[in-house]
C-alpha positions as CSV (number, residue, x, y, z in Angstrom):
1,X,0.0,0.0,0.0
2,X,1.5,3.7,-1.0
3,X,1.1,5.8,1.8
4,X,-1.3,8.5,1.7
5,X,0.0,11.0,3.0
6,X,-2.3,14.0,4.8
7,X,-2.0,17.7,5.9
8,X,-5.0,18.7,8.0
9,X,-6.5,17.0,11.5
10,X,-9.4,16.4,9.9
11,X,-7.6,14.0,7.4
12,X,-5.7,12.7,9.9
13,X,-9.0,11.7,12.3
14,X,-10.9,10.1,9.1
15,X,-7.9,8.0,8.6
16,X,-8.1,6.8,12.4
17,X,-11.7,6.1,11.5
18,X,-10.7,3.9,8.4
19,X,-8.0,2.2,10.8
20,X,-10.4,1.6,13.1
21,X,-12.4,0.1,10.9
22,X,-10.1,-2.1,9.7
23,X,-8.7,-3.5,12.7
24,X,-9.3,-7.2,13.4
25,X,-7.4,-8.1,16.5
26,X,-5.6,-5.5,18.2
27,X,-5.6,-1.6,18.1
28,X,-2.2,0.1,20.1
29,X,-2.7,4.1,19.9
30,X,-0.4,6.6,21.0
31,X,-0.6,9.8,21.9
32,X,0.7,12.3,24.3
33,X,-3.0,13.1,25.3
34,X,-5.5,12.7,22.6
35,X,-6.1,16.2,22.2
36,X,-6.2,16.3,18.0
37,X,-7.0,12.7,17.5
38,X,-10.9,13.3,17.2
39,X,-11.0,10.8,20.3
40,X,-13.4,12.8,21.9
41,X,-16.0,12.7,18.7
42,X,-19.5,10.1,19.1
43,X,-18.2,8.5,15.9
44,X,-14.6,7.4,17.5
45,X,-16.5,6.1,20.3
46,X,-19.6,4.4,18.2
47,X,-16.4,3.1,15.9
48,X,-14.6,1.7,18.7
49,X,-17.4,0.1,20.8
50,X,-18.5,-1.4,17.3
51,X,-15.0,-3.3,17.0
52,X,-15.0,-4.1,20.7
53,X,-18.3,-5.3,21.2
54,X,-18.4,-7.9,17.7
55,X,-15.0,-8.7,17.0
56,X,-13.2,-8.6,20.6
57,X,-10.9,-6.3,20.0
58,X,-7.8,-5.7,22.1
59,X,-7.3,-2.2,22.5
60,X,-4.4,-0.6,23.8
61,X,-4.0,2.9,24.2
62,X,-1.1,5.0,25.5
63,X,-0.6,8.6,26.3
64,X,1.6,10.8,28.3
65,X,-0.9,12.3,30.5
66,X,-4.7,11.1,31.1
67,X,-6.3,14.7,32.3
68,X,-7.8,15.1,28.7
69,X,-8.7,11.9,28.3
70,X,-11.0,11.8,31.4
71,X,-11.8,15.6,30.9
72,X,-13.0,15.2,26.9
73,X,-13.5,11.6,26.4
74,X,-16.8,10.5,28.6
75,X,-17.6,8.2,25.5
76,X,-13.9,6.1,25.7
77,X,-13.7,6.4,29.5
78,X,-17.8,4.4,29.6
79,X,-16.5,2.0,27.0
80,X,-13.1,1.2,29.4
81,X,-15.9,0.8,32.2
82,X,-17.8,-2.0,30.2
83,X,-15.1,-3.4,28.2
84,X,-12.3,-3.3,30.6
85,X,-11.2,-6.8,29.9
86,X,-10.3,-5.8,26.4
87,X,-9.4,-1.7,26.8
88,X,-6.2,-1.5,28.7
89,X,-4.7,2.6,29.9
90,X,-1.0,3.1,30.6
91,X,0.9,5.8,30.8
92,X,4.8,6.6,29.6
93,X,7.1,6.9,32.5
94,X,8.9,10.4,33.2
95,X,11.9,9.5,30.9
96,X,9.7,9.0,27.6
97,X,7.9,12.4,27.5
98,X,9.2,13.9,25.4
99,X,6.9,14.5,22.3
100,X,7.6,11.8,20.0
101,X,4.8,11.3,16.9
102,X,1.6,10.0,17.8
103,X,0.3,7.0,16.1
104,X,-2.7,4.4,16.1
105,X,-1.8,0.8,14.7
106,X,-3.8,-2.3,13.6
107,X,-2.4,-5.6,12.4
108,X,-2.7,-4.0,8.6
109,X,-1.7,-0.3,8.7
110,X,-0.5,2.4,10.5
111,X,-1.6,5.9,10.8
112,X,1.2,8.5,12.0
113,X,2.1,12.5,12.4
114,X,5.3,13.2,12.0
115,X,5.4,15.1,14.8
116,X,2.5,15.6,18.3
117,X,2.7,19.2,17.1
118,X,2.2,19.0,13.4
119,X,-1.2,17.6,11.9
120,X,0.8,16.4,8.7
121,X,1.2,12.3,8.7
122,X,0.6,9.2,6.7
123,X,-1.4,6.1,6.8
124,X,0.1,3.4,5.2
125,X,0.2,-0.7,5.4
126,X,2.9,-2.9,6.4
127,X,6.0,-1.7,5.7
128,X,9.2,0.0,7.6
129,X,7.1,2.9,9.2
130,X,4.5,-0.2,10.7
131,X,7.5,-1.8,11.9
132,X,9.3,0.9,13.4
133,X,6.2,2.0,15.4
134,X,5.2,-1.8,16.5
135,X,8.7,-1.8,17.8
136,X,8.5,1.8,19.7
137,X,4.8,1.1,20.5
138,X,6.2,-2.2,22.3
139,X,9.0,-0.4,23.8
140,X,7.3,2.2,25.6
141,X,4.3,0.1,26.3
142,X,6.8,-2.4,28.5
143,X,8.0,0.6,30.7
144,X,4.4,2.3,30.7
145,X,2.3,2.1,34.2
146,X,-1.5,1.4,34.7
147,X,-3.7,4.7,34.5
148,X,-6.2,5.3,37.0
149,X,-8.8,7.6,35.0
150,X,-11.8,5.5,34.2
151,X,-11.3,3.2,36.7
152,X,-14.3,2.2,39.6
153,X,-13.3,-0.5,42.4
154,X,-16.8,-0.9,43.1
155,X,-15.7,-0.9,46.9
C-alpha cells in the first residue's frame, strides 16, 4: 500500500476512522494526550465500541498524561468501564515524554504524524514505518504504568 500522506487533523482523524475500521485483532494508539485525535468525537466512540463489542478487540491505548482523556473523552472512558477486559490505559514513564509522533496501529496499517505538534502524517500498510512504530509502541508500552482515569473498584 502507498502511503497517503495527509495535511489537515481532519484528514488525519478520518484516517483513524478507516484504521479503526479495519482492525481485526488489536488496536495500540499513541498519543501524548488525545487532544487532536478526534478521540473525543461520538463517531470514535460508536467506531470503537462497534470493533470491541463484535470482534473482541484488544485495545491498547497509550498517552503521556490522562487529564484530557478523562476531561473530553466521557464516551472512551464508559467503553473502558464496560469493556475493561479488552481496553487497557498506561501511561509513559517520566523519561519518555518527550513529544515523540503520535500513532494508532492495527495488524494491517498504520496511521502517523510526523510530529504531536504537526497535523501532517501518513497512513500506510505494512511496511518500515509499521515496523518501526510496532517496535516503539512495544518499547514504551513495557516501561508504561497502569492509569487510573476511568477506573471504579466498586468498593
Amino acid at each position: 500500500m502507498t502511503p497517503l500522506l495527509f495535511d489537515t487533523l481532519e484528514q488525519y482523524r478520518a484516517q483513524v476512522l478507516v484504521a479503526l475500521a479495519g482492525a481485526e485483532r488489536t488496536l495500540d494508539w499513541f498519543d501524548p494526550d488525545l487532544a487532536g485525535s478526534g478521540a473525543e468525537a461520538p463517531a470514535c466512540a460508536e467506531a470503537l465500541h462497534a470493533q470491541l463489542a463484535g470482534k473482541q478487540l484488544r485495545l491498547r491505548l497509550l498517552l503521556h498524561d490522562e487529564a484530557w482523556f478523562v476531561r473530553h473523552c466521557p464516551r472512551l472512558a464508559a467503553l473502558m468501564q464496560v469493556y475493561g477486559h479488552l481496553f487497557e490505559l498506561r501511561l509513559t514513564g517520566e523519561a519518555d515524554r518527550e513529544a515523540g509522533e503520535p500513532f494508532l496501529l492495527t495488524e494491517r496499517a498504520v496511521v502517523r504524524r510526523f510530529h504531536a505538534d504537526s497535523p501532517r502524517g501518513e497512513a500506510a500498510g505494512p511496511g518500515r514505518a509499521h515496523a518501526a512504530c510496532r517496535q516503539r509502541f512495544g518499547d514504551l508500552w513495557m516501561q508504561a504504568v497502569p492509569a487510573g482515569a476511568g477506573r471504579r473498584l466498586f468498593i
